[in-house]
N, C-alpha and C positions, 0 to 999 in steps of 0.2 A: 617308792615308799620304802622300799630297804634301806636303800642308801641315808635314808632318814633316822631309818631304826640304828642303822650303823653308826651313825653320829651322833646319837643320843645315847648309846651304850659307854659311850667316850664320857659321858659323865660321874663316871664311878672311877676313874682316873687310875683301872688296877690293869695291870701288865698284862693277862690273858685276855682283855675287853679290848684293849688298846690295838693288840698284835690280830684278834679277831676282824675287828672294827677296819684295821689297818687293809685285809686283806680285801674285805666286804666293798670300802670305799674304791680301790684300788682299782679291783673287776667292774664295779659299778662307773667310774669313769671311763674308764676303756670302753665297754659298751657303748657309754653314749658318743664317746669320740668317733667309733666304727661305725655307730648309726650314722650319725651327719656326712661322713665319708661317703657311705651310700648313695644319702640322698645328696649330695654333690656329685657323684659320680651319675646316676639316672638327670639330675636336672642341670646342669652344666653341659654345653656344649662341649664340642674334643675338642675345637681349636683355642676355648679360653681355660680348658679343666689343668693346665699347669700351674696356671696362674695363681687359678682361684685355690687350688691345693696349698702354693705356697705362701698365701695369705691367712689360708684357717689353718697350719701348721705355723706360721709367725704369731700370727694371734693366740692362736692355746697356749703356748709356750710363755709368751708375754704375759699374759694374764695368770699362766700358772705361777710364775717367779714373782709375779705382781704378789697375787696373794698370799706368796710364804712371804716375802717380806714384808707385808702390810701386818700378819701374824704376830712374825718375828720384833717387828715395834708396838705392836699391843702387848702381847704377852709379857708378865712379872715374869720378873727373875727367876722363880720355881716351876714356871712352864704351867699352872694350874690357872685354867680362867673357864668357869662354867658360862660366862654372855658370851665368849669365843664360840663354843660350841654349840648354845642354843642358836646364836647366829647363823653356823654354817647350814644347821639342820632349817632354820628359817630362808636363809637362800634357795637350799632344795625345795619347799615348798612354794616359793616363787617363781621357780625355775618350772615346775612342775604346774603351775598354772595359767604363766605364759603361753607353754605349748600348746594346755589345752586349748585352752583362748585361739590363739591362732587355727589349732586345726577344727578347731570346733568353726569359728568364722569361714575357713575355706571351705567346710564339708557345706554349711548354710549354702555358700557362694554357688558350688558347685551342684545343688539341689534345685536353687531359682533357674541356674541357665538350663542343668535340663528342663525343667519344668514351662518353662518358656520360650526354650526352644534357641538360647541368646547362645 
């Protein structure tokens, strides 16, 4: 939910928001890149954990240069587009609901089998 706020400050398009915003977004990726690291490192086996390392280090990277230049072709010429930023901020919130979704499903999953004993 910061990382929202972060990207929604970005709508006042003023230098001190921008550089704040900039730093907010910044730590807030990292976080979740180190998250997934983790849980790659506890649920990946050690004989496939290189592999898989340098598949979600190809993939980030790919997806991140994806997205500056999908950006960099949307964006007018003066660098100002407020649907750019309401979009990113609407990614996070998708991004943000995904997860739940999923860990909300597994916690269900993992309730039934104890409870039944599966």
């Amino acid at each position: 939910m910061v990382n929202i706020a972060a990207q929604l400050t970005l709508l006042t398009f003023s230098f001190p928001a921008i550089v704040a915003a900039a730093g907010v977004l910044g730590l807030g990726g990292q976080v979740i890149k180190l998250s997934g690291d983790a849980a790659m490192q506890i649920d990946v086996p050690d004989e496939r954990r290189g592999q898989v390392f340098a598949f979600q280090d190809a993939l980030f990277n790919a997806t991140f240069v994806g997205s500056l230049t999908l950006a960099a072709a949307v964006l007018p010429f003066d660098g100002v587009s407020h649907p750019l930023v309401v979009a990113g901020a609407g990614l996070y919130l998708v991004a943000i609901g995904a997860v739940y979704a999923f860990y909300a499903r597994g916690t269900a999953a993992a309730d039934a089998s104890d409870r039944y004993g599966g």
